[in-house]
N, C-alpha and C positions, 0 to 999 in steps of 0.2 A: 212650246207647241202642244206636249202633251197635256197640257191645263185647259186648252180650246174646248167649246163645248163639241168641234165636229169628232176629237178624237177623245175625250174622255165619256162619251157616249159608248165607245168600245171597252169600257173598263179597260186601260191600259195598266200592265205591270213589268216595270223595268226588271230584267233577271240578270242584268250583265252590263258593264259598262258604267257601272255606279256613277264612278267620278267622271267621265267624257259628255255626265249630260249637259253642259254650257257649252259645248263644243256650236259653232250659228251652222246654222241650216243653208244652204244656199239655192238649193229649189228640193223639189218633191218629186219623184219618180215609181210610177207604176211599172211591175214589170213580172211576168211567168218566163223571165228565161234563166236558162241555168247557167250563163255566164254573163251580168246583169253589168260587168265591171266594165267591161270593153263600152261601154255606153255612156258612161261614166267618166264628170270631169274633178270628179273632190266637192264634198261640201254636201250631197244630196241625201235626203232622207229616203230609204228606200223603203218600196212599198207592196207586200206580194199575202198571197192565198197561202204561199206552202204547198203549190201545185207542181214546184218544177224540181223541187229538191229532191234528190236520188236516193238509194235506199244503200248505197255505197259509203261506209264512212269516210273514207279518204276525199272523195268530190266531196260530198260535205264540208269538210275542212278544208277544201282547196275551194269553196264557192266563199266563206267567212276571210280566207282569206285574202283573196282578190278583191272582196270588197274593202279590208281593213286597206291594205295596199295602195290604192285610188283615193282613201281619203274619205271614203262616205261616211256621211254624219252617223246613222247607223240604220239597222234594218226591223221594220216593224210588220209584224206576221200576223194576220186574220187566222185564228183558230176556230174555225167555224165550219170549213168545209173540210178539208183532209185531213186534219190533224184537231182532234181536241184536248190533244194535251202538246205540250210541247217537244218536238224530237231529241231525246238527249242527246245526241251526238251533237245538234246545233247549238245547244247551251254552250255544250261543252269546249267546241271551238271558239265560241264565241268569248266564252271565262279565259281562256287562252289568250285570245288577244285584247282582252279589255273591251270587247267592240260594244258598242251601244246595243243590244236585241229585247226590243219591246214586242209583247203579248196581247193582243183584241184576245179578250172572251166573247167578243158579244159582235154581232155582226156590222160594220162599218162603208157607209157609200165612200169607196176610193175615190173617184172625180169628184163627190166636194169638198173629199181635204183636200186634194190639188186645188179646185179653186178657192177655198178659204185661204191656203197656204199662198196660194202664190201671191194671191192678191197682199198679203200682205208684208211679204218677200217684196214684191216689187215699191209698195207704200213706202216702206224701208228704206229702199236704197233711193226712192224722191224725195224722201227727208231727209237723208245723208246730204245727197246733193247739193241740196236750200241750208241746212248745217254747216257746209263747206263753205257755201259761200258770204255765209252771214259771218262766218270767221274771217275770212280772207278780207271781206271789207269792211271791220271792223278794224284790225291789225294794218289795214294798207293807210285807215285814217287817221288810227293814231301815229303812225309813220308822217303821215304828211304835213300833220301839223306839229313834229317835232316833240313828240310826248316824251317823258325822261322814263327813266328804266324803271322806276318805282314802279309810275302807272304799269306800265306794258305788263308786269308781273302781276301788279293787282287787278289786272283785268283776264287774263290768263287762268287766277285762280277763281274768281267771280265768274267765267265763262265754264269752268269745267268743275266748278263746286269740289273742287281738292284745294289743299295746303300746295304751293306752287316754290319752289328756292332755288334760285339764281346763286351759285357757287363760284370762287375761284379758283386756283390751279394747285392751292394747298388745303383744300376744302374750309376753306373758311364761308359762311352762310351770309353773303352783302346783302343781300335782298330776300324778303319773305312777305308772298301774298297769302292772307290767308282769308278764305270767304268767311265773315260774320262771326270769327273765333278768334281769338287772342293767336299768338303761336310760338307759345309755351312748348305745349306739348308737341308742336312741328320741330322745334330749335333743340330740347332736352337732348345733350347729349350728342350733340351734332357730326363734330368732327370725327366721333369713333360710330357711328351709324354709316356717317358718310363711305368710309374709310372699308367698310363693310363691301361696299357699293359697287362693283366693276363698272367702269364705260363700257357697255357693248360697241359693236363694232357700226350701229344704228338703231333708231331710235328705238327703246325697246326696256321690259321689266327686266329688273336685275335685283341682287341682296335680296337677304332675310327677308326684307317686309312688303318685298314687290312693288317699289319704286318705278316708277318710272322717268327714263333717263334719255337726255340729248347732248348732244356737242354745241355750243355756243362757237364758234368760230369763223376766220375770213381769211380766203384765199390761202387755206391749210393751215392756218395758224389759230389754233385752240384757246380762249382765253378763260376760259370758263364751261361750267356744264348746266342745264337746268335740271331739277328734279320735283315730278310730281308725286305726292304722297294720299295715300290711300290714309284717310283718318279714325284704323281702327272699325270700331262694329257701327259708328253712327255715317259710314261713308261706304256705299258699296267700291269697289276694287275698279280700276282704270282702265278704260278701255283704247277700244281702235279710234272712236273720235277724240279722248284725251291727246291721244298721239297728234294727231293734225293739229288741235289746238297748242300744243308743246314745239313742236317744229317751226309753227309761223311765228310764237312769240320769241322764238331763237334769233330768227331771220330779222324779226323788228330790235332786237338788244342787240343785235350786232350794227342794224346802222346809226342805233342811237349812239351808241358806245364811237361811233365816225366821228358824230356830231355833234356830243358831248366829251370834253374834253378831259372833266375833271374823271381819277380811277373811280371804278367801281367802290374797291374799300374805302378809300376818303369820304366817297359820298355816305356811305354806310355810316362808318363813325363818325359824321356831323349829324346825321339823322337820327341815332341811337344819344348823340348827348341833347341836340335838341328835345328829344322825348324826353328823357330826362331832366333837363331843367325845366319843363313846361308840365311836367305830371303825363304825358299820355301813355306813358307804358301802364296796362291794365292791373299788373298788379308785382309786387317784388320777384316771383317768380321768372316772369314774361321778363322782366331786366336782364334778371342774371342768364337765363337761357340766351337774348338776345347778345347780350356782350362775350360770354362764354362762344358763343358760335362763331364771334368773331378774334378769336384766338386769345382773346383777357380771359383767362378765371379770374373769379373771384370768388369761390368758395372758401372761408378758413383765410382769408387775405382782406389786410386792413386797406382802405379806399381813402383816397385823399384826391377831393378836386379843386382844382385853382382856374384862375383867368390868367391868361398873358394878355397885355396892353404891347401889342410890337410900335416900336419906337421906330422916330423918324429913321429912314433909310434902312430899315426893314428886313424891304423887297417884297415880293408878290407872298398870299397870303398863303399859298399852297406849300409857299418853297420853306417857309417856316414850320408850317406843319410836321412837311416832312422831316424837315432837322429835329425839330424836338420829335418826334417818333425816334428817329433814328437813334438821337444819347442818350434818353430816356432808355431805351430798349436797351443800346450798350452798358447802362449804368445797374441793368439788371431788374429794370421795371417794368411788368405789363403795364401800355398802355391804350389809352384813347385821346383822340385827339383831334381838333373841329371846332371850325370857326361857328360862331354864337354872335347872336345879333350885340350888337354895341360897338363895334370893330374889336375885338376880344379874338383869343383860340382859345375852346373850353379844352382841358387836362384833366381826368381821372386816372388817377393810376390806382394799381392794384397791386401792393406793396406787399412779399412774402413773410410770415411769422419772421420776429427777430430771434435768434440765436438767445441759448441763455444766457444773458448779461448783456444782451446787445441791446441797439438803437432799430427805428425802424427805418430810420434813413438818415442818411448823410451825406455830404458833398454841397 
């Protein structure tokens, strides 16, 4: 707001409240009273001459802080008429509580930053609105005609221009949207980033690198978390429509996941070998981050992939999967494991340095 041409016609100079200036505005308030807070519902830019402020330093500091109290965005002072410099005492409360106190030098029409403001306060929240609802029916479509969890993810991250990752309950990384970027640099590192990570208690930032985090779950049973990511300097930081957009694609993974049968990590590690047998992973990196996220390292570990051809009587092709995972894993081997077109299960495994004088495998 301060960048408007109605309020940097006042040469405005922030003296306080450095960091609270991203704090949103929710309307704009004129006012000469000396208890401006009782009027007051949170979110309002307040807007005064410097005509009602007392010459008391204690009311002083009890007027900053009743307004910090209520939650105003903060208070922007015309020095133009009774004050041409600013009152130290009200800096001075104001450094106290961090409060936001902006300075006009230069004289400023108050009724047309309220109507420049508000009008675009209210603009705002009519494109929130039409926002909301372009998401809701977009997410109710892909719902209805049965979209698998990939899309919903890659649509989530395409809709909110963040890295988007679908997690499960040992933070392994099944799923990764990432708008028009590999996700290398989303996956690097994942499980101890993850891990970093608290669930809040709703939806909301959390960890080091201000995440943003949901619950995937049905009828209190949690099977997973979403996580959006903020990508560094070329992605500004996640907001309040992030959030809506992360909730509904929770709600569409949870009745895909009704309606699709196969786990989430099965499907993962068929789609991670199909990339790999087919070249699409972007580049050796985008691999190993990808597979590493899914619980295989493979750094400093020798790789050996095979086909299985399951023979007559078998059984279903998941129930195979799972067994070789299962003594594969007992026999002490990262692996992956996912059926590959030809009737095949593709196997990579990810075999640990041998022992001096040993084998790299055996059995």
């Amino acid at each position: 707001m301060l960048r408007l041409p109605v309020l940097a016609a006042g040469a405005p100079e922030v003296v306080s409240g450095h960091g609270q200036l991203a704090r949103p505005v929710r309307w704009v308030h004129i006012t000469e009273l000396l208890d401006p807070a009782s009027f007051l519902k949170g979110g309002e830019l307040v807007l005064t001459t410097g005509m009602p402020l007392p010459e008391d330093p204690a009311l002083v500091r009890r007027y900053v802080d009743e307004l910090a109290d209520v939650g105003a965005a903060g208070l922007v002072i015309e020095l133009v008429r009774r004050y041409h410099r600013p009152p130290s005492e009200l800096v001075r409360a104001c450094l106290a509580r961090d409060f936001p106190l902006v300075l006009l030098s230069r004289t400023v029409n108050f009724v047309e930053v309220t109507q420049v403001l508000h009008s675009l306060i209210v603009g705002s929240q009519v494109e929130s609105l039409r926002r909301a609802q372009d998401v809701h029916d977009t997410f109710t479509a892909l719902t209805l005609r049965g979209a698998g969890p990939e899309e919903v993810v890659d649509m989530a991250a395409e809709m909110s221009g963040h890295p988007v990752v679908l997690e499960n309950l040992v933070h392994q990384a099944v799923i990764c949207g990432s708008p028009g970027r590999g996700v290398e640099g989303a996956l690097s590192g994942w499980e101890r980033r993850s891990r970093a990570t608290p669930s809040p208690d709703r939806t909301g930032l959390s960890g080091p690198e201000d995440w943003l985090v949901t619950a995937v779950e049905y009828r209190g049973e949690r099977w997973g978390r979403l996580l959006m990511l903020p990508d560094g300097a070329r992605d500004p930081a996640v907001g309040p429509e992030d959030a809506m957009v992360l909730e509904r694609t929770a709600t569409a993974l949870t009745i895909a996941r009704l309606t699709h049968h196969t786990r989430w990590e099965r499907r993962a590690q068929r789609t991670l070998l199909l990339d790999l047998v087919e070249q699409r992973c972007r580049s050796k990196g985008e691999a190993r981050a990808r597979a590493e996220a899914l619980g295989v390292p493979v750094a400093g570990r020798r790789l050996m992939v095979t086909l299985v051809s399951p023979g007559p009587g078998a059984g279903e092709t998941t129930e195979l999967e799972d067994r070789l995972t299962d003594e594969l894993g007992a026999a002490g081997a990262a692996v992956l494991v996912g059926a590959v077109p030809g009737d095949h299960i593709g196997v990579l495994l990810a075999l640990p340095p041998p022992r001096r004088g040993g084998r790299w495998w055996s059995g």
